[in-house]
N, CA, C and O atoms as a DFTB+ gen file, in Angstrom:
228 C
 N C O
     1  1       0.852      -1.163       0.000
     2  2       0.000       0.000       0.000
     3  2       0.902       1.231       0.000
     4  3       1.690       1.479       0.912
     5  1       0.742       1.934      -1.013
     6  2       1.434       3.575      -0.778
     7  2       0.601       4.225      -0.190
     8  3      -0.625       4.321      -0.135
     9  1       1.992       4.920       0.503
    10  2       1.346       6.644       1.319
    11  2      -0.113       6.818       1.432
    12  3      -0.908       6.705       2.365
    13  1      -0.214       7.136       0.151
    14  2      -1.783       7.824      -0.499
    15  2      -3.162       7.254      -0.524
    16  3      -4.257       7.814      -0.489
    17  1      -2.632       5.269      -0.634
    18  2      -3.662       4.693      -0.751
    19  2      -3.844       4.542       0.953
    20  3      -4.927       4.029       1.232
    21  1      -2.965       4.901       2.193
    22  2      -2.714       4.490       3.237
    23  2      -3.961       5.927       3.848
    24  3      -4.838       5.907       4.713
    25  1      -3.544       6.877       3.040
    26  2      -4.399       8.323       3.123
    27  2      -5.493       7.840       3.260
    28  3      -6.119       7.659       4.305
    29  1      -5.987       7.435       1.417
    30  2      -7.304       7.296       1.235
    31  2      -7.678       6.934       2.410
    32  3      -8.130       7.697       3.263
    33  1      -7.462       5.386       2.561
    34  2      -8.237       4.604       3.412
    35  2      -8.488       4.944       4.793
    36  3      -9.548       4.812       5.405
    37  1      -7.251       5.454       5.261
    38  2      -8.253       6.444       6.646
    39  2      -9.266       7.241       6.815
    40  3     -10.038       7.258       7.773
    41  1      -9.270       8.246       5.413
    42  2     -10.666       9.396       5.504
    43  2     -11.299       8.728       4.672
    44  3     -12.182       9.519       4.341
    45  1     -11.498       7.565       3.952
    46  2     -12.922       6.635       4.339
    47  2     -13.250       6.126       5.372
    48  3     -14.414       5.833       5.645
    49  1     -12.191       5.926       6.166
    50  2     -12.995       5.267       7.379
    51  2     -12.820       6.190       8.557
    52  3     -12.552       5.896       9.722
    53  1     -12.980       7.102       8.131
    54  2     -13.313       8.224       9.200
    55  2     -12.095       8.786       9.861
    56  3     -12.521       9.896      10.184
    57  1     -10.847       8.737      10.274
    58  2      -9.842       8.493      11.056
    59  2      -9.637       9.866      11.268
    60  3      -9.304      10.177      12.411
    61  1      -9.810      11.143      10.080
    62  2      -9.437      12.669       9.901
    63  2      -9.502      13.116       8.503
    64  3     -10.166      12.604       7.601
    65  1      -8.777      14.071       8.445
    66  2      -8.262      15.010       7.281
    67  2      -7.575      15.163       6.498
    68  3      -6.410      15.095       6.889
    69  1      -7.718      15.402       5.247
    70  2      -5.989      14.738       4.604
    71  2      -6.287      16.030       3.467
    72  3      -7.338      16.546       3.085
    73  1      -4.871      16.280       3.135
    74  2      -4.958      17.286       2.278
    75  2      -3.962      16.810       0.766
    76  3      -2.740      16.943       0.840
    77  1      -4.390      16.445      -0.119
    78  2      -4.114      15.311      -0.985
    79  2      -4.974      15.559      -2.546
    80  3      -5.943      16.318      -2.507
    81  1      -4.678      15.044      -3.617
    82  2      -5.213      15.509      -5.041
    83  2      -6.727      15.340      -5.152
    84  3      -7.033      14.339      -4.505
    85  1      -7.485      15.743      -5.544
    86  2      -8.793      16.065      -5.508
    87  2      -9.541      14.522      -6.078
    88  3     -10.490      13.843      -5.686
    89  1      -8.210      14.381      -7.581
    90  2      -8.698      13.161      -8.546
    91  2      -8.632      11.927      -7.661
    92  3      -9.555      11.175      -7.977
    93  1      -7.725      11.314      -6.446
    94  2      -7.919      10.536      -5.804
    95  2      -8.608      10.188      -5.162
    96  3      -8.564       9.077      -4.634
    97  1     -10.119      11.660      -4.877
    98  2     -11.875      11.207      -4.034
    99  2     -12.358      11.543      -5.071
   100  3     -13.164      12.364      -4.632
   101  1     -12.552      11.554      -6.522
   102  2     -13.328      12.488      -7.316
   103  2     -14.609      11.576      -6.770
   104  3     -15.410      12.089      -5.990
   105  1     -14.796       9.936      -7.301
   106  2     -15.644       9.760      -7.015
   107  2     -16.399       9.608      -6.050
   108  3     -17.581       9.362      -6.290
   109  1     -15.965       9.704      -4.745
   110  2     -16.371       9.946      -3.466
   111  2     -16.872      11.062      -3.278
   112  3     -17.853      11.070      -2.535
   113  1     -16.568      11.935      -3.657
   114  2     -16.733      13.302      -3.589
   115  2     -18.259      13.566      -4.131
   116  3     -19.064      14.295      -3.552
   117  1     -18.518      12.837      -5.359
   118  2     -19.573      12.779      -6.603
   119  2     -20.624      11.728      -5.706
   120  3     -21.646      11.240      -6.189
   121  1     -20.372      11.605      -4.970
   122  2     -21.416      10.314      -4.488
   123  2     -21.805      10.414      -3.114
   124  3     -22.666       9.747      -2.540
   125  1     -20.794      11.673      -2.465
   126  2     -21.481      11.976      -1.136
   127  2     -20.235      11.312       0.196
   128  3     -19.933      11.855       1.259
   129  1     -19.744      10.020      -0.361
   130  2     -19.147       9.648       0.842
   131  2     -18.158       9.596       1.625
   132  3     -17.717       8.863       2.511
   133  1     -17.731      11.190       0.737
   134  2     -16.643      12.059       1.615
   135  2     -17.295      13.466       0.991
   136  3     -18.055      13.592       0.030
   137  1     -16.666      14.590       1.975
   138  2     -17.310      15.841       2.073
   139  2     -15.722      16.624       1.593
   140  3     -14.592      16.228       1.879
   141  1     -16.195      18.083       0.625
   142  2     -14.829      19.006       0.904
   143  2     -14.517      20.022       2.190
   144  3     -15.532      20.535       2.661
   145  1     -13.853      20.212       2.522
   146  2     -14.146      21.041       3.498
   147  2     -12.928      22.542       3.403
   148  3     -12.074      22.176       2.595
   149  1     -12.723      23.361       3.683
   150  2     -11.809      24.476       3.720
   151  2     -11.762      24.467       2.040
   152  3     -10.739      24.426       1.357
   153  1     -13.108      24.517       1.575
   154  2     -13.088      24.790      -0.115
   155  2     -12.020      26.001      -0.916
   156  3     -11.446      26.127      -1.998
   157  1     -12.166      26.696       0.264
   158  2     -11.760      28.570       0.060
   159  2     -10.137      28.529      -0.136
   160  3      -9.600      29.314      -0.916
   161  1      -9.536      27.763       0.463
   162  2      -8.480      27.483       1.089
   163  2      -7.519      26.734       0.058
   164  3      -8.247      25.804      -0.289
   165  1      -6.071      26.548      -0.786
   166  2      -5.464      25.753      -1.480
   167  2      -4.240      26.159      -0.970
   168  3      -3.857      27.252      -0.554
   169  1      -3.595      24.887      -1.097
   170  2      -2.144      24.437      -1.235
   171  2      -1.049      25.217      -1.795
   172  3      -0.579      24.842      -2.869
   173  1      -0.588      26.225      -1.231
   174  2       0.292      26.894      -2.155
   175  2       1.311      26.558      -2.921
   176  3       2.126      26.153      -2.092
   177  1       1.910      26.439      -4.195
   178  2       2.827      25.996      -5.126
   179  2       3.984      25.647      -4.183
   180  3       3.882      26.048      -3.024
   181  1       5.239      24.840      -4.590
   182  2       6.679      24.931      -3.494
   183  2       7.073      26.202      -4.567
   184  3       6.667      26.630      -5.647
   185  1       8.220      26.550      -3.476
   186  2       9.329      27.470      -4.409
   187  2      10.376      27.198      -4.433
   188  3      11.256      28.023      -4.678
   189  1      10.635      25.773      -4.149
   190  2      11.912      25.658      -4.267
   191  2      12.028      24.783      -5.285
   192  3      10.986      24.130      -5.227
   193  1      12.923      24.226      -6.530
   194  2      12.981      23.377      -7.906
   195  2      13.893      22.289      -6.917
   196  3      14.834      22.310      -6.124
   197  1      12.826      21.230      -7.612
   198  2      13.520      19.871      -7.391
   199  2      13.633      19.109      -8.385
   200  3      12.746      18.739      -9.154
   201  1      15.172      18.759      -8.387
   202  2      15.376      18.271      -9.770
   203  2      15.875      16.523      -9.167
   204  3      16.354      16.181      -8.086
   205  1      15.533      15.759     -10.315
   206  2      16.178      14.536     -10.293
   207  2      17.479      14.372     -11.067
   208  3      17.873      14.932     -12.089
   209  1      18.172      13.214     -10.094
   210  2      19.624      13.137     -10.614
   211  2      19.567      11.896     -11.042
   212  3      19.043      10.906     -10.531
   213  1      20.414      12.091     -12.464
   214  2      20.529      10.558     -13.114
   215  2      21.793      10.584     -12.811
   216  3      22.208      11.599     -12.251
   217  1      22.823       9.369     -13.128
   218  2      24.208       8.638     -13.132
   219  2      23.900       7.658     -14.222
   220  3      23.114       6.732     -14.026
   221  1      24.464       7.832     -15.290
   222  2      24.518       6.909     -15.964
   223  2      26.337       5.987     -15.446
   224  3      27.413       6.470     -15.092
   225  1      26.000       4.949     -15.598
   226  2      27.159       3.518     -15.442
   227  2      27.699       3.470     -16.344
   228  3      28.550       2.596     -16.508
């Protein structure tokens, strides 16, 4: 199970709050059996660039 699916499954089963991509409850969301809450409210961008490092062998 990743992180996210570890997310999901708590705020289906009630546990709290998670602040996480919208597309991962869309359909929950569409069906009632999770709520949005702090609608007003978003995630501000990072400002810092994160880059990945390759090594080629």
């Amino acid at each position: 199970m990743s992180a996210a699916e570890g997310i999901r499954t708590a705020v289906l089963g009630r546990i709290g709050l998670a602040i996480i991509s919208q597309w991962m409850f869309s359909p929950d969301l569409a069906d009632g059996t999770v709520s949005a809450v702090f609608t007003d409210w978003q995630l501000r961008p990072s400002s810092c660039e994160l880059s990945v490092r390759t090594t080629a062998w």
